[in-house]
Structure formats: C-alpha cells, structure tokens
VODO-194640 format. One record per atom (N, C-alpha, C, O): residue number from 1; atom name; z negated, x, y. Coordinates in steps of 0.2 Angstrom, whole numbers. Layout:
// VODO-194640
PT	NUM	CA	Z	X	Y
...
END
This chain:
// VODO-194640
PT	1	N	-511	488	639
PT	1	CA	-518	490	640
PT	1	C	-518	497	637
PT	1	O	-516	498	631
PT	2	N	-522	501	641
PT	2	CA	-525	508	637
PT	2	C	-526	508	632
PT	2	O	-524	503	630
PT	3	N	-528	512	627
PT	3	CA	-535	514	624
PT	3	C	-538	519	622
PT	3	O	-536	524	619
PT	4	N	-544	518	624
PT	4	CA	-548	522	627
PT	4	C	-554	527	620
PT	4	O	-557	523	616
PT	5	N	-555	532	618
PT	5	CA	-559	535	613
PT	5	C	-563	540	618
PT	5	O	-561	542	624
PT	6	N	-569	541	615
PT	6	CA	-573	544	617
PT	6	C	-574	551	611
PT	6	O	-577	550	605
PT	7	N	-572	557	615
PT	7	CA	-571	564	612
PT	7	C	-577	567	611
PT	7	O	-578	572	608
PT	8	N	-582	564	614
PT	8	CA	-589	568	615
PT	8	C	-594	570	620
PT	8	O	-600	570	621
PT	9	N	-586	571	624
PT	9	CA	-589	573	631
PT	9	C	-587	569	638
PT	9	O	-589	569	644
PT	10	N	-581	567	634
PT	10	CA	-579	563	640
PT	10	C	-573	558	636
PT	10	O	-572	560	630
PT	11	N	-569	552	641
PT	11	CA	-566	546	639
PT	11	C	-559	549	638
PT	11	O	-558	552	643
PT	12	N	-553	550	632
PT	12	CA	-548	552	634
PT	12	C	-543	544	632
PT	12	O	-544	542	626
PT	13	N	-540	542	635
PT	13	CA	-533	536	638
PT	13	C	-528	538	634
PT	13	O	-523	542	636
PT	14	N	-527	534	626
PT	14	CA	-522	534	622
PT	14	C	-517	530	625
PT	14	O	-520	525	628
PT	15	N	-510	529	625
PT	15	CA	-505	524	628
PT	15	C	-504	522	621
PT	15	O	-508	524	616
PT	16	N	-498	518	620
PT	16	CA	-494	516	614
PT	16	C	-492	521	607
PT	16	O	-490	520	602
PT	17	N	-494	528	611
PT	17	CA	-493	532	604
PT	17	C	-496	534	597
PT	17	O	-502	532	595
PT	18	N	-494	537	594
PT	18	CA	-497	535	587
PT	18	C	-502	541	586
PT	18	O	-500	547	588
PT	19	N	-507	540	585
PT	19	CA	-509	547	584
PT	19	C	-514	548	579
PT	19	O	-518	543	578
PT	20	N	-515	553	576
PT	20	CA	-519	554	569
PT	20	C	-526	558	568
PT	20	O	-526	564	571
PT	21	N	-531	557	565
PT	21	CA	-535	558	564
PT	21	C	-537	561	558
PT	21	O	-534	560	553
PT	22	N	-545	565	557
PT	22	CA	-548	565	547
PT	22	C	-554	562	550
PT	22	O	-556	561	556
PT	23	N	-555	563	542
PT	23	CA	-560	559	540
PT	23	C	-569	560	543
PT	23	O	-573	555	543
PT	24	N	-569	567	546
PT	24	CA	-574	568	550
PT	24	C	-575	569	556
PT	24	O	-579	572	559
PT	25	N	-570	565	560
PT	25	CA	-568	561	568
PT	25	C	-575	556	568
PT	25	O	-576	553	563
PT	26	N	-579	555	572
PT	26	CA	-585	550	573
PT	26	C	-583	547	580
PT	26	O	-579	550	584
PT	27	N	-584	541	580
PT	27	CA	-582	535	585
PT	27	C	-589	532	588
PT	27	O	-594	532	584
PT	28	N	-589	531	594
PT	28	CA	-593	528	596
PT	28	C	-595	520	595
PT	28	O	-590	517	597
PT	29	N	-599	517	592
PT	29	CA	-598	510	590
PT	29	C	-601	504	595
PT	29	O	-602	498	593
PT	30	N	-602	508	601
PT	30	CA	-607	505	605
PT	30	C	-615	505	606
PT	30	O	-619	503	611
PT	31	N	-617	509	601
PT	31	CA	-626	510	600
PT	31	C	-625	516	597
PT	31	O	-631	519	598
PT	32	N	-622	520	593
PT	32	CA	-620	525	589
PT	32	C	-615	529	587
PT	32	O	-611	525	585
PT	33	N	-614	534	585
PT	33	CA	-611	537	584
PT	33	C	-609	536	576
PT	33	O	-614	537	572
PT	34	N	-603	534	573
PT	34	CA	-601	531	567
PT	34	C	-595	536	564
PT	34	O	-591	538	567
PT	35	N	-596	539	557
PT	35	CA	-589	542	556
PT	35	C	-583	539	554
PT	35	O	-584	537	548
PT	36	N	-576	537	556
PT	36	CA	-571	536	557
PT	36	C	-569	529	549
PT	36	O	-565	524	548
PT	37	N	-572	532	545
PT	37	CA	-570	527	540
PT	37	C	-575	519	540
PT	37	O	-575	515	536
PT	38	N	-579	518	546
PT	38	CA	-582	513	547
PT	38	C	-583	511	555
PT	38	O	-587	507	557
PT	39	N	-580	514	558
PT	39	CA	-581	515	565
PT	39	C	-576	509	568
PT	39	O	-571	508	566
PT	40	N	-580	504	577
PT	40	CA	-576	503	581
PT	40	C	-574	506	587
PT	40	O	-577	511	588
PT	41	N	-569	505	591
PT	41	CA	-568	506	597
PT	41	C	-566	500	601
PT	41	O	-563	495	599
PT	42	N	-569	502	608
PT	42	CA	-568	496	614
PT	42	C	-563	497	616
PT	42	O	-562	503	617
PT	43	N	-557	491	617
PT	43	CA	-551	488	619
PT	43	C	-551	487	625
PT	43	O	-545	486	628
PT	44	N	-556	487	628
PT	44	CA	-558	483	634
PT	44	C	-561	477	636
PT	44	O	-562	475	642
PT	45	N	-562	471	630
PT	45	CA	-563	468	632
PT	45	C	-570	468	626
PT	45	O	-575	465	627
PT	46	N	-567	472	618
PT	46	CA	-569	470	612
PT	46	C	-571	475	609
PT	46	O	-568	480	611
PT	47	N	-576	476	605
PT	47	CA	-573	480	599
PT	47	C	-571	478	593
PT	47	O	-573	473	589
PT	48	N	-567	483	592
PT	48	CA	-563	481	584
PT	48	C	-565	487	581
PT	48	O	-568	492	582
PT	49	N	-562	483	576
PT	49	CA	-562	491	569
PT	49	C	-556	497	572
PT	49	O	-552	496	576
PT	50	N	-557	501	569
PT	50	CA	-554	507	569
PT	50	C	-550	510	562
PT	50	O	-544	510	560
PT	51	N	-556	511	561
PT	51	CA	-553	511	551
PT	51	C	-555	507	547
PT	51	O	-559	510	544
PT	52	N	-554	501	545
PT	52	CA	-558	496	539
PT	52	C	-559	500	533
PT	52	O	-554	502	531
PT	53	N	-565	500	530
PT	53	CA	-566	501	523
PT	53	C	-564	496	519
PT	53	O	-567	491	519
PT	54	N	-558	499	515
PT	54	CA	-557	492	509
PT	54	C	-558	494	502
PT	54	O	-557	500	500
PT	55	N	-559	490	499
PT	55	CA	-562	494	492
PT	55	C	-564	487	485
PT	55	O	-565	481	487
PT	56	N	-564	489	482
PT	56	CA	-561	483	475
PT	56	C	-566	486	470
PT	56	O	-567	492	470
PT	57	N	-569	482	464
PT	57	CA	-572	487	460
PT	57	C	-568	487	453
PT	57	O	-566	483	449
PT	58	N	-568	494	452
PT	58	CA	-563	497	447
PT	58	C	-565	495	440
PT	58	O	-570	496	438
PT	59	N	-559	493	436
PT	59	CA	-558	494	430
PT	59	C	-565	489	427
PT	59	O	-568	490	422
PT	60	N	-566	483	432
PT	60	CA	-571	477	432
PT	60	C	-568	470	426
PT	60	O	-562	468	425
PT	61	N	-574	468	422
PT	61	CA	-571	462	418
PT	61	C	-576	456	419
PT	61	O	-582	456	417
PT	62	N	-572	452	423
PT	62	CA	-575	446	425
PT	62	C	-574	440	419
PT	62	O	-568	438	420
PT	63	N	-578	437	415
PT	63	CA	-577	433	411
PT	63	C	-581	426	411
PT	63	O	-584	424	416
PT	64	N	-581	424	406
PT	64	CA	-584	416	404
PT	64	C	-583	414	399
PT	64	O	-578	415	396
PT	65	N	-588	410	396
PT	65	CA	-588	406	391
PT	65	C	-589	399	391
PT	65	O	-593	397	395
PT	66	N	-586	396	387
PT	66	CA	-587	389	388
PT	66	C	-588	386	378
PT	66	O	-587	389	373
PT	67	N	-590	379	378
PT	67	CA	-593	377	372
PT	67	C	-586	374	372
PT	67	O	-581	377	370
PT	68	N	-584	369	375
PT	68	CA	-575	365	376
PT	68	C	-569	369	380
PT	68	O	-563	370	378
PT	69	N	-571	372	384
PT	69	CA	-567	375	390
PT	69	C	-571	380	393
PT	69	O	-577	380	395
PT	70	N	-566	387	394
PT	70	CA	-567	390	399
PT	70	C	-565	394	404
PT	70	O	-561	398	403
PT	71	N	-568	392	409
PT	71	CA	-564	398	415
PT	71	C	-565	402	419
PT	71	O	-571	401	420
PT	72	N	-562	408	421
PT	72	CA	-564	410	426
PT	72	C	-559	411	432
PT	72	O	-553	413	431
PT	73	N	-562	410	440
PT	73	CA	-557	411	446
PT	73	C	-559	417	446
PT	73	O	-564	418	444
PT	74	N	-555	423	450
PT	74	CA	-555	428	454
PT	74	C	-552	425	460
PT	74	O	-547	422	461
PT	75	N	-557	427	465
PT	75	CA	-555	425	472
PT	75	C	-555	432	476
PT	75	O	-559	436	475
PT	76	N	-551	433	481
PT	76	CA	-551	437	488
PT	76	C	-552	433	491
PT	76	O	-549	427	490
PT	77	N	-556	433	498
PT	77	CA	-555	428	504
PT	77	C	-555	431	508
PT	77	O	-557	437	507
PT	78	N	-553	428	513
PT	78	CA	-554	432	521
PT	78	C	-558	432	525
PT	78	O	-557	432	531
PT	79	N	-566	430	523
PT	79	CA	-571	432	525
PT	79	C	-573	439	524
PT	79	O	-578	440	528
PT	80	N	-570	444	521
PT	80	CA	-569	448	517
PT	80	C	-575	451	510
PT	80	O	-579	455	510
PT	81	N	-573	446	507
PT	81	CA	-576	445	500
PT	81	C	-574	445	493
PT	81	O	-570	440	492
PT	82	N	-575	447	489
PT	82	CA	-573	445	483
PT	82	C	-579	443	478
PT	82	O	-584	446	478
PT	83	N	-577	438	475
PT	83	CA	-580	434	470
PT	83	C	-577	431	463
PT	83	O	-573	427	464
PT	84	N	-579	431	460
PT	84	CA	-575	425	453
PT	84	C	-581	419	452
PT	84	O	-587	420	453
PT	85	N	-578	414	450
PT	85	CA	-582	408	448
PT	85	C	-580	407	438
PT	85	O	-576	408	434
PT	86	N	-586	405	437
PT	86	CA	-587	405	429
PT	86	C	-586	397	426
PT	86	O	-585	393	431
PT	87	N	-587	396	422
PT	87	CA	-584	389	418
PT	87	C	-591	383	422
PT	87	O	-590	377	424
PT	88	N	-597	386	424
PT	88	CA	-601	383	426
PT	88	C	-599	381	433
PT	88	O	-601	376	435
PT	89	N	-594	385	437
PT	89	CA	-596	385	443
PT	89	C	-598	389	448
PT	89	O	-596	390	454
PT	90	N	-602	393	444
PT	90	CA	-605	398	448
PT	90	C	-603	404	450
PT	90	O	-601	409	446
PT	91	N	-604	405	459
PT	91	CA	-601	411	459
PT	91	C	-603	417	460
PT	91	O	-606	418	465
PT	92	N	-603	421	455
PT	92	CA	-607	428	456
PT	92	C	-602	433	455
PT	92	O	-597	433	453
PT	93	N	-606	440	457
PT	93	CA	-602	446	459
PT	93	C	-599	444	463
PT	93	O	-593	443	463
PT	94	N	-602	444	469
PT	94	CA	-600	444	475
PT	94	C	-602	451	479
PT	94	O	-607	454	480
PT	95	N	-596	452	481
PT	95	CA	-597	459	486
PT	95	C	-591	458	491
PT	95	O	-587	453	490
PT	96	N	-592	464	496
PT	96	CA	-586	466	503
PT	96	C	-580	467	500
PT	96	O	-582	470	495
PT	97	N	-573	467	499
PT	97	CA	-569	471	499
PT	97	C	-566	472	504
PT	97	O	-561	475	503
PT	98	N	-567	471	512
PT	98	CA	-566	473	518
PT	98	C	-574	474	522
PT	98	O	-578	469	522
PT	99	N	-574	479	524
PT	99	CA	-580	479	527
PT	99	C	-580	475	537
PT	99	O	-583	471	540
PT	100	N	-576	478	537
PT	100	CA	-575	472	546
PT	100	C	-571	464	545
PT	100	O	-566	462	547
PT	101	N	-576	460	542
PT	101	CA	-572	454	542
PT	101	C	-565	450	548
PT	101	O	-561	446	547
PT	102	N	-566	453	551
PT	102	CA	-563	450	557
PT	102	C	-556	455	558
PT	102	O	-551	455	562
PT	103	N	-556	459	554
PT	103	CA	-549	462	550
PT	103	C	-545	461	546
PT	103	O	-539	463	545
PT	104	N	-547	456	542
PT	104	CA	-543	455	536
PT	104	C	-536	451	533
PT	104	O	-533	451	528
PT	105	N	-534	448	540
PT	105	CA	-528	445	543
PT	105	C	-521	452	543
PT	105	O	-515	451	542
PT	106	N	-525	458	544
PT	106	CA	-522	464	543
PT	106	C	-518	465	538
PT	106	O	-513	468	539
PT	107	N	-523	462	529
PT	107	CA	-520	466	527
PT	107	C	-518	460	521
PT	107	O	-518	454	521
PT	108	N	-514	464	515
PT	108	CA	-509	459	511
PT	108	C	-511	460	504
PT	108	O	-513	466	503
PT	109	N	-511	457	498
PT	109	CA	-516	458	492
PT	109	C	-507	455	486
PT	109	O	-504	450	486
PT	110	N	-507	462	481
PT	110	CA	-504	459	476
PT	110	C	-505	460	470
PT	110	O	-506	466	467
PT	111	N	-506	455	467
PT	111	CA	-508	454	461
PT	111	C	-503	456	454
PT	111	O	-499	451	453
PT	112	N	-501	460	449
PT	112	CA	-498	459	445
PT	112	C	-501	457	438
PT	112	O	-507	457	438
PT	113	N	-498	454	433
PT	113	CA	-500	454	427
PT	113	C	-499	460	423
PT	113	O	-493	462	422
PT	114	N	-504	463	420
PT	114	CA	-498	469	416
PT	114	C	-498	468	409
PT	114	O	-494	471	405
PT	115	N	-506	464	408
PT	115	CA	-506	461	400
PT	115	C	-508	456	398
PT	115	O	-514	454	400
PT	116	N	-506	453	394
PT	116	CA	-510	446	392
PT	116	C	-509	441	397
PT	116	O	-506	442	403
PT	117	N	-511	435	395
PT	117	CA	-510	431	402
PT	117	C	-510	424	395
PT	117	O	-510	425	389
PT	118	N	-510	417	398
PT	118	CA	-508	418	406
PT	118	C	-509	414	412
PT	118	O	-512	409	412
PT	119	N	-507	417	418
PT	119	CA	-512	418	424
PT	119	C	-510	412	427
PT	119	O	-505	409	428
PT	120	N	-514	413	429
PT	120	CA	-515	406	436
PT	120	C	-515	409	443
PT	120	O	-519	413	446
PT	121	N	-508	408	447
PT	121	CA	-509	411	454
PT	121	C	-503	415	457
PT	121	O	-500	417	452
PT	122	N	-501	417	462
PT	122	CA	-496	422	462
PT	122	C	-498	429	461
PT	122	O	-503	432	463
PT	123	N	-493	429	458
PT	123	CA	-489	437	456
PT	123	C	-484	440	459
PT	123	O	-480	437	461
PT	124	N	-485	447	458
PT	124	CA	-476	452	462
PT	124	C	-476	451	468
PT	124	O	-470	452	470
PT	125	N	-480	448	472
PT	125	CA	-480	446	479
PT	125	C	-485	449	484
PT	125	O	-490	450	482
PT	126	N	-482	450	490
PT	126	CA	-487	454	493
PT	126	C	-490	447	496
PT	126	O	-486	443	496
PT	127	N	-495	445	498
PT	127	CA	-500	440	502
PT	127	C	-504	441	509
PT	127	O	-508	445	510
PT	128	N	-503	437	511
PT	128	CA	-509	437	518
PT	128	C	-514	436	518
PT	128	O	-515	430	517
PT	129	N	-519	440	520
PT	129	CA	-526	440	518
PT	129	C	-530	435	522
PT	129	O	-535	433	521
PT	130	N	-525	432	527
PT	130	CA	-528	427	533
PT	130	C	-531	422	530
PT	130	O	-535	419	533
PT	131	N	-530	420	524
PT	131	CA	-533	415	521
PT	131	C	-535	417	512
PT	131	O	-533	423	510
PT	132	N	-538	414	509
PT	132	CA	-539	415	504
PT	132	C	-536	415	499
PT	132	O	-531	412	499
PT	133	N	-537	419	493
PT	133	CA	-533	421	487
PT	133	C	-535	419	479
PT	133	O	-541	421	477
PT	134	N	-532	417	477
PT	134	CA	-535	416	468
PT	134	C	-532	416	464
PT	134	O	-526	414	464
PT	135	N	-534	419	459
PT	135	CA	-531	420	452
PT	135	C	-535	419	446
PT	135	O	-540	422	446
PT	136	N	-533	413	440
PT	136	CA	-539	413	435
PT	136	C	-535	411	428
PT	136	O	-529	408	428
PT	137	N	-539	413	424
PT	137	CA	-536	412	415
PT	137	C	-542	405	413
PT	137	O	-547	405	416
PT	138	N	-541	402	408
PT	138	CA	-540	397	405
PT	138	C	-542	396	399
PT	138	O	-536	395	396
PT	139	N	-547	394	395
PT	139	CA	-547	393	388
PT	139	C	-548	388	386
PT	139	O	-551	385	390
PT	140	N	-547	383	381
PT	140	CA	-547	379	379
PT	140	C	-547	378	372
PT	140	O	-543	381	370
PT	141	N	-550	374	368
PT	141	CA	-548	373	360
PT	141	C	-555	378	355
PT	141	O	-560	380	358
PT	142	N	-553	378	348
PT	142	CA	-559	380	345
PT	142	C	-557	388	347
PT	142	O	-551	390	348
PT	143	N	-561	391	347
PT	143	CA	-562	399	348
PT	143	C	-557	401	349
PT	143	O	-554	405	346
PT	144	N	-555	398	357
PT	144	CA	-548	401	359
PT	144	C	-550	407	366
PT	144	O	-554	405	371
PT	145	N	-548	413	365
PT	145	CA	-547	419	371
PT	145	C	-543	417	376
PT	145	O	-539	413	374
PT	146	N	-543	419	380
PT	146	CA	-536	420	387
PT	146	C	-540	426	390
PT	146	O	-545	425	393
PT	147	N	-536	433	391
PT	147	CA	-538	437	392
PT	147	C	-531	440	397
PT	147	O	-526	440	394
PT	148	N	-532	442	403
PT	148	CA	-527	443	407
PT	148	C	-530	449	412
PT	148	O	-536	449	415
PT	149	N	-526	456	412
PT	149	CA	-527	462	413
PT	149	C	-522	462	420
PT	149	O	-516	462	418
PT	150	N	-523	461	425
PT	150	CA	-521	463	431
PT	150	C	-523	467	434
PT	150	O	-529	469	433
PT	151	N	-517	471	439
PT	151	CA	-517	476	444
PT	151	C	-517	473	451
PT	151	O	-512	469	452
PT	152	N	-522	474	456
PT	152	CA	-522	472	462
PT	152	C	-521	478	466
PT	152	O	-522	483	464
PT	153	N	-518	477	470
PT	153	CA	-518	482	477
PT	153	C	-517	478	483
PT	153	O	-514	473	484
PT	154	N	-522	482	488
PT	154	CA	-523	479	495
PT	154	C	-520	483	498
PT	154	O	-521	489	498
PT	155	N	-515	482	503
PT	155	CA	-511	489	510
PT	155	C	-512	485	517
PT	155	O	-515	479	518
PT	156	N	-511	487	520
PT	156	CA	-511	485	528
PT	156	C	-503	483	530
PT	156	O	-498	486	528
PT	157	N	-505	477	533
PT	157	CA	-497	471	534
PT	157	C	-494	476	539
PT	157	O	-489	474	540
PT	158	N	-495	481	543
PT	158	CA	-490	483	548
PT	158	C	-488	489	545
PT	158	O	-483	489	543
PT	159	N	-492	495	545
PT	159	CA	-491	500	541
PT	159	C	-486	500	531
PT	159	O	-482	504	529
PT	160	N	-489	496	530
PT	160	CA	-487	495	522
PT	160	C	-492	501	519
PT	160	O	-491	502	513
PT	161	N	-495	503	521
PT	161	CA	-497	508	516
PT	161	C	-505	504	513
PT	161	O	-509	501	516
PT	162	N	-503	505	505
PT	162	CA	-508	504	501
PT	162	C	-515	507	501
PT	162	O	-515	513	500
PT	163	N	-521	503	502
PT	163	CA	-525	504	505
PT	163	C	-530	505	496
PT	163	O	-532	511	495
PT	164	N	-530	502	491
PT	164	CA	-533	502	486
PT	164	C	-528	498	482
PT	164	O	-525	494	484
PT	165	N	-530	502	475
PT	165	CA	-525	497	470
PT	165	C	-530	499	466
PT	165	O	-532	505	466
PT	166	N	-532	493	459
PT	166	CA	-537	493	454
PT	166	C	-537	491	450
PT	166	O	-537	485	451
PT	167	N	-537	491	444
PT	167	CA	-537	486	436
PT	167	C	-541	482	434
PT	167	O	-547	485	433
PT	168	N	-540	476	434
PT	168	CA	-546	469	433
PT	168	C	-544	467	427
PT	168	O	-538	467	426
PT	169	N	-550	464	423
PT	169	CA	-548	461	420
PT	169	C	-552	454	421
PT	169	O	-558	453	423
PT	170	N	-547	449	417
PT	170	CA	-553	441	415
PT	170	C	-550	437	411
PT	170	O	-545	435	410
PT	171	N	-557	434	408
PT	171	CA	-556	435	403
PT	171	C	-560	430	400
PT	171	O	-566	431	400
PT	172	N	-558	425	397
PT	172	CA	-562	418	396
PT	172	C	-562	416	387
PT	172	O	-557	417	383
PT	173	N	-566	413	386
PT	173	CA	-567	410	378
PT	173	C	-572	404	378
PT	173	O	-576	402	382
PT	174	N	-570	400	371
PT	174	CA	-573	396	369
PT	174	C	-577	397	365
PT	174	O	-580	392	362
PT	175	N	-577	405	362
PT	175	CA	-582	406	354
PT	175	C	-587	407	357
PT	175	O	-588	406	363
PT	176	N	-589	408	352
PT	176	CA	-598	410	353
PT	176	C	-599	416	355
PT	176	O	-603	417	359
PT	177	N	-596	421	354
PT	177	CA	-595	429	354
PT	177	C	-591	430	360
PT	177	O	-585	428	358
PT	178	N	-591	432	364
PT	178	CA	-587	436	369
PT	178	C	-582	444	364
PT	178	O	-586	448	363
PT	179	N	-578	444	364
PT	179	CA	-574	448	360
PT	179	C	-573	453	366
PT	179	O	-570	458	364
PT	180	N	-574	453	371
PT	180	CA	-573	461	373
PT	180	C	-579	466	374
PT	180	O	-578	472	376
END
C-alpha cells in the first residue's frame, strides 16, 4: 500500500522508501494542520502517528515513606504513561511519556542502575513497551533508606535510535525525615 502525504497543495505517493524530514514539516491530521513532532497521516484506512512525542521527566525523585515499610514502583505502561505508586498505594505523578498511545508497542525502555540499589525489576535490557513496565526499591526496618538512581532510555524497536534517556531517582524510607 502507498503512502500518501499532503505537501500543501496537493497528495504526493510515498512507496517503501525512506525518506526524511525537520522539524518544521506540518502534517495534515485530519481537521488540521499539525507540526511534524505530533502529527498523523492517512494509511488509507487509518490514522497513525507520524512522529510520536516521547518524553520522561528529568533528573525526577520519586519517593515514599513508611512508619514499618516502604515503597516506591516506578511504572511505564503502554497506555503511554508513566506513574510511581507510594507505600500507601497511591499513584501519583502521573503523565504521557508517549503522546500517541496506540504507538507504544513501537518502542523499548531500558532501565540501568547506576547507584545505589537495590532494585526491583529488569535491568541492561532493552524491553517492549507492548505491555507494562516496573521498577521499585524497598525499605524496611528502623530508619532504613534504599535509594536507587537509574538511567532510563526509551528508542524505537525498528530504527534503534534512542528517543529519550533520563536520570530517575527512588527512593524510600522508614524515618521520619526523608534525607534527600
């Protein structure tokens, strides 16, 4: 099957070849004109994304405290979201890190440890975004820390090129004082 982009003025008929664009290319989305870093095009039957916005927030410290125990998850899912849940349960900080949910099977998330730990979840591994992802640290005991500083990078499964890479930390306690 073709595919089809809309140049302005008229339909121009891409075949299988690769071809490249910037950042100030606008895409038709159906009702509007979009610039290329959030934009769909018709397949013929659909619209898909074009270029998905992916994005993580930087150099973030998701924590928790607990009076016996505590935790915190960091999840990615393939709704395209990310959230952490806290010793209560609760999950907050919740935002996109894909803006076209129905893309996110596309791309692969790997988590490193780079200090502290330790961690709950795979590592040094590239992952498939089709389904969800977690990672979380652990406290336990009288005024015990676990503080675990990973690096995340998300890339696209077909291309490999790394789409975002971010340093997270999380980071859980039983004191009374949060030390970070």
């Amino acid at each position: 099957m073709a595919f089809h982009i809309w140049n302005g003025s008229s339909w121009n008929t891409i075949g299988s070849e690769v071809f490249a664009f910037d950042s100030d290319l606008s895409v038709w989305n159906g009702s509007s004109w979009v610039s290329s870093d959030n934009a769909y095009v018709w397949n013929g039957s659909t619209w898909k994304g074009f270029v998905d916005k992916i994005g993580l927030n930087p150099d973030y410290t998701y924590y928790a405290s607990g009076g016996g125990d505590a935790l915190v998850q960091w999840g990615v899912y393939s709704s395209g979201y990310v959230a952490y849940t806290n010793t209560s349960g609760s999950t907050v900080n919740q935002y996109l890190w894909c803006q076209n949910s129905g893309n996110t099977g596309q791309y692969e998330i790997s988590v490193s440890l780079t200090s502290g730990g330790p961690l709950t979840g795979t590592v040094d591994t590239w992952l498939s975004m089709s389904s969800a992802r977690f990672w979380e640290v652990f406290a336990s005991g009288i005024d015990e820390t676990v503080t675990a500083n990973i690096q995340v990078s998300i890339r696209h499964a077909i291309t490999q090129e790394v789409m975002v890479t971010e340093f997270i930390t999380l980071a859980a306690t039983t004191g009374i004082d949060f030390p970070i």
